[in-house]
N, C-alpha and C positions, 0 to 999 in steps of 0.2 A: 448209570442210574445216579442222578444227583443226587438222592435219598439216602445211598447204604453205602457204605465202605464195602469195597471189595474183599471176601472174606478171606483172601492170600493175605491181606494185613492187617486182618484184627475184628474187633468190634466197636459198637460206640462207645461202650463201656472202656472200650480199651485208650477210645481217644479221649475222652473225657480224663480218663487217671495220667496220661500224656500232657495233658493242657494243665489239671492241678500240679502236675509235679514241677513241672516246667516252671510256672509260677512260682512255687516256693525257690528255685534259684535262681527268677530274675529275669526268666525267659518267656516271651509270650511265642505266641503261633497264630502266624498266619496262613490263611488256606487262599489257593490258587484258582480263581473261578472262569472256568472256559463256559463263556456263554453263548458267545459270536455262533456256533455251531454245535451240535451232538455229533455222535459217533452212529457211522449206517446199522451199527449192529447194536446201540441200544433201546431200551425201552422204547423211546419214543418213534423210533424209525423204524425198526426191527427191520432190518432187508434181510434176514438170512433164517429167519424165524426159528431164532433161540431163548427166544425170550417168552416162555410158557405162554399164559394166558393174554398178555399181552402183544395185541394186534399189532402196534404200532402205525404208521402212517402210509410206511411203503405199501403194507399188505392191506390195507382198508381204509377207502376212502372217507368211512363213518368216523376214523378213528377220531379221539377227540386231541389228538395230535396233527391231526391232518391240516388243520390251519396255521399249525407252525411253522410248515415248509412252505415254496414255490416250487410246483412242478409246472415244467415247460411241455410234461409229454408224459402222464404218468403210465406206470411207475416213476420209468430207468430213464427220465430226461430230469433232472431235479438242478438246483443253486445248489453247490457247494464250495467250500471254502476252498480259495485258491485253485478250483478245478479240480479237487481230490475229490472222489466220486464218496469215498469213505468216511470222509467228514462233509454233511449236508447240512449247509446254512440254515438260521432259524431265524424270522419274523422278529427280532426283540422288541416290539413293540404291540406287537400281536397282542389282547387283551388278556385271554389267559393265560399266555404266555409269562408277559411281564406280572402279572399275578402270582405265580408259580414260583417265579425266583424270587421276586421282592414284596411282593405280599404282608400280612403280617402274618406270619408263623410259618413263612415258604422257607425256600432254601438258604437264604442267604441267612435269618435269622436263625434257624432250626440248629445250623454247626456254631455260631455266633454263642445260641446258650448250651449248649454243651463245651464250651471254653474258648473257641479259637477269639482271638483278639482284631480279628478284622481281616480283608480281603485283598489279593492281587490278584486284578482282572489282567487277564490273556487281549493281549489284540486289542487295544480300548480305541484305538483308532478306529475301529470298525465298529465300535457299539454306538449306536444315536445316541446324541445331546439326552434325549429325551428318557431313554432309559437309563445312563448314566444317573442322571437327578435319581431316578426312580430306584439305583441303588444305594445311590447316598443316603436317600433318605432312609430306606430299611436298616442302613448299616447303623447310621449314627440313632435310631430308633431303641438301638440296646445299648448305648452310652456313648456320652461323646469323646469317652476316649480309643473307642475303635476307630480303625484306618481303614481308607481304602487307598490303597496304589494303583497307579494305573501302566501298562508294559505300553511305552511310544517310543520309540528310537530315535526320534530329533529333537528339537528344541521344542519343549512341549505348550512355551509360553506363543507361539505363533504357526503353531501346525494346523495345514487347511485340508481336510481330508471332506469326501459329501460334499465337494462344491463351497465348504465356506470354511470360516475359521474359526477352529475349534474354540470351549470355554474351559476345558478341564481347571483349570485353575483360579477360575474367578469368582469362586466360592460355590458348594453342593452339588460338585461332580468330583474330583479327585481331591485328596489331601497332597499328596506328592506322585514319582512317576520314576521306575527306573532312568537312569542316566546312561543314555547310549552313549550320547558326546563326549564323556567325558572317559569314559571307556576308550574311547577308538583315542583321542587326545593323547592318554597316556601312556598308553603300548605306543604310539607313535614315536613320544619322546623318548622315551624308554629305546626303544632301536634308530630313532634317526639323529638323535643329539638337539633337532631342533626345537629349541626351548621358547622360540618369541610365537610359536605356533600353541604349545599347552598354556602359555601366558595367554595369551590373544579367547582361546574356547574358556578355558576357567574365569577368565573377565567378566566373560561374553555372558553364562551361564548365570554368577552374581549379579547380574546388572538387570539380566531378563526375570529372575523367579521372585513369586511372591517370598518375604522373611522366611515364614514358616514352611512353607513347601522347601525352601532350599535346604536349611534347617535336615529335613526330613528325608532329603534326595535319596533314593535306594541306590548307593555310587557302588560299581564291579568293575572288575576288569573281562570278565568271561560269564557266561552264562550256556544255560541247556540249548540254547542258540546258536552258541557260536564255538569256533575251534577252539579248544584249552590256552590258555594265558601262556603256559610254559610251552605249548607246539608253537604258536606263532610269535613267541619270543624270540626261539630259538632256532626254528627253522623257518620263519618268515611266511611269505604269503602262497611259496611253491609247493603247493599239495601233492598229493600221488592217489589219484582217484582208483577207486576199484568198484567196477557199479555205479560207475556216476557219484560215487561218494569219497570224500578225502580221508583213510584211514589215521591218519597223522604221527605216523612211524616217523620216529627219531633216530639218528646215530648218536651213541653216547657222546660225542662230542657237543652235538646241538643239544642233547638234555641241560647236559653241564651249563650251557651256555642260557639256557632256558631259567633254570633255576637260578642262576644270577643275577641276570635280569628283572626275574622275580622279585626278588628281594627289593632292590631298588623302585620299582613301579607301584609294590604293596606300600614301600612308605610315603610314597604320594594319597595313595587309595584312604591310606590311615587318617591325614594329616588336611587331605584338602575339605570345603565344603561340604556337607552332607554326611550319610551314615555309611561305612563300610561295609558292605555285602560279600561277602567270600561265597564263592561257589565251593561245595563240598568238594574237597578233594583236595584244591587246586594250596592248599596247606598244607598237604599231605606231600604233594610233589606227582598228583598223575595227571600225564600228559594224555591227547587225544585228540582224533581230527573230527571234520563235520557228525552229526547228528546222524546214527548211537553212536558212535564211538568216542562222545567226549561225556558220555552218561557211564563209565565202567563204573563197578562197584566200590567202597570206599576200599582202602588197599591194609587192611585192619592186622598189624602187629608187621607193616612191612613200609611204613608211613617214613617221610626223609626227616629222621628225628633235628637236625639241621635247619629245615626251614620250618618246620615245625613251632621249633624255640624262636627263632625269628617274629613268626605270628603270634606266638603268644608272648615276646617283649611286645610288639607295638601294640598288645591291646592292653597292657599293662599302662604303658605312655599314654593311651588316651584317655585310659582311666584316670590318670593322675592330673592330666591337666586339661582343666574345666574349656579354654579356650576351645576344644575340639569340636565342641558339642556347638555351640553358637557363636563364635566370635567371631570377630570381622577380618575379611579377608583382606590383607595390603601384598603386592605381590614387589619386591623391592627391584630385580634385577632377573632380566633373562635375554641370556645373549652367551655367544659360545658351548655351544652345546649345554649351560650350566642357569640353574633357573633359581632362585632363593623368597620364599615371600613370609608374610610372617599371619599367624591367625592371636587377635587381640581379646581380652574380656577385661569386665575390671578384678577378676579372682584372678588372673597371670597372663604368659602370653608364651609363644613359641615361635620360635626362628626354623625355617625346614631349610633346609640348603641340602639340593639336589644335581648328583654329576653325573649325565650321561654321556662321556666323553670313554673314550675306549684307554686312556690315560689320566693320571692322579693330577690334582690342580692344588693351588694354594689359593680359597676363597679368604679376602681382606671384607669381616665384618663390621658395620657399621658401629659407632663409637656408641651409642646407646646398650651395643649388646655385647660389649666387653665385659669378663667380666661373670657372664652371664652362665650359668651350670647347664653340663653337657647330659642330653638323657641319651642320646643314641650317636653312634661315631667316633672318632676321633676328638679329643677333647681339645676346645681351642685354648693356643697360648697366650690371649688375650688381647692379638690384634688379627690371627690368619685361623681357618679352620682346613688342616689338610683332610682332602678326600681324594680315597682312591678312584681308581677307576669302576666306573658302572657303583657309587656308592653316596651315600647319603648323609648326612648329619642334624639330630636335632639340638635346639639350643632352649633353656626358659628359664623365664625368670618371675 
């Protein structure tokens, strides 16, 4: 029910005093809006008829739900997402439909004034152009400072999904868009060494997105989609299914190897374009393989106090230096498993130099940044910056 918070987590009242508090330290909330399709067991569907007084669609062709689905055969022949019989596609364009959600006082606004600060749409690849706009506009109808993100997995400035190509980004459909590429980019270099490949996508990326979208990018390494950062660090891409599903069991050796890794790919996540998105947990140190089991609950008073501190220096370093937030990206060197670029403002700027070489190097920094005050690494001696293996160094000035 798009309407009510599930009462296993509260009230509105309870999210509303969530969204004020949050605010007073700085934090906004955004809510996750699955529109592409409903669930066969709610409201609007009801296929299993638990949903009291309401009929839903499956059970009544009068329903006023019923023009939200396509049935090919009704009931049991219906459009659903991805052929999952349990999630049944909806019309987003359908008139009351698209009324319902973005309307004025529908759903998208309805959690908007009880606090949340704006929306990440599920699946936007799949929503039409059309109704896109039609969320934009409800969203930004309660300030222009709410957001909408959009979830697209490739390069969202040239994605052709519906036969054409897409506009997310050409103003009054998305503000920004999680960062698949740059995800898959960075675990890459992170385990392959090859650094003229994270050069080459992170170019790629600055070159193709609007300022502000880029700016904005929702940048992770893992997400509720995908295997834990530290499993496919550390144990790579050979799962161990059971059910058709990859558990993502570790031998402490691959943890270890996981968590070090980590380290190194977080201060890219920190440091390059766009905003750092941490999947919960993955701060914490819990691993996990495909979808549930990369959702375990947080691991609370058992968290790896180690990388822990880790996350909490690099958000301290971002705090401190403005460049992070907009400044321009110059990428100086990437070659030998080892990649160095630098992000500029006119309030300061930052040198990253990154080793993913399974061995320590001796990187020779440019004469401009000799000189220059160490936040993270080994401190240089004013012509070399040693780093160890699988480790990073920042420089600013």
């Amino acid at each position: 029910n798009y309407e009510k918070i599930d009462p296993m987590l509260g009230t509105e009242e309870d999210f509303r005093e969530l969204c004020e508090k949050a605010k007073k330290m700085g934090i906004s909330v955004i809510l996750d809006g699955v529109f592409s399709h409903t669930g066969a067991d709610s409201i609007y569907f009801n296929k299993f008829g638990r949903c009291g007084d309401h009929t839903g669609a499956y059970r009544d062709r009068n329903s006023p739900y019923f023009p939200w689905y396509s049935f090919t055969g009704y009931p049991d022949r219906y459009e659903s997402w991805w052929g999952i019989t349990t999630l049944p596609n909806v019309n987003e364009n359908n008139p009351d439909y698209t009324k319902y959600i973005c309307g004025e006082g529908g759903i998208l606004q309805k959690w908007i004034a009880l606090g949340a600060q704006g929306w990440r749409l599920d699946v936007a690849d799949e929503l039409p152009d059309e109704f896109l706009d039609n969320i934009n506009k409800a969203v930004k109808g309660m300030g222009g400072d709410k957001i909408v993100y959009g979830e697209v997995w490739e390069d969202a400035t040239d994605k052709i999904s519906y036969g054409h190509r897409r506009r997310y980004l050409e103003g009054g459909e998305l503000d920004s868009v999680m960062n698949y590429p740059f995800a898959n980019a960075v675990i890459d270099f992170v385990r392959t060494a090859n650094a003229e490949e994270l050069r080459e996508c992170v170019e790629n990326i600055v070159e193709h997105y609007p300022r502000a979208s880029l700016d904005t990018l929702m940048n992770h390494i893992g997400t509720h989609d995908t295997v834990r950062a530290i499993t496919r660090l550390g144990r790579g891409d050979i799962g161990h299914p059971e059910n058709g599903r990859d558990r993502g069991i570790l031998t402490e050796e691959q943890y270890q190897k996981g968590i070090c890794l980590l380290k190194l790919a977080s201060v890219l996540h920190f440091t390059l374009p766009g905003v750092p998105c941490v999947y919960y947990g993955d701060e914490a140190g819990l691993a996990g393989g495909e979808d549930p089991f990369n959702r375990a609950c947080f691991p609370w008073g058992k968290e790896n106090a180690e990388l822990l501190g880790h996350y909490r220096t690099l958000g301290r370093i971002r705090k401190l230096c403005p460049a992070f937030i907009d400044g321009e990206f110059n990428c100086i060197s990437s070659a030998l498993g080892c990649i160095a670029y630098e992000r500029n403002s006119e309030s300061g700027s930052a040198l990253i130099i990154a080793n993913a070489n399974c061995h320590g190097i001796e990187y020779t920094v440019p004469e401009r940044w000799r000189g220059a005050s160490t936040l993270f690494g080994s401190a240089a001696d004013g012509l070399n910056v040693p780093l160890g293996a699988y480790s990073a160094a920042i420089l600013y000035k």
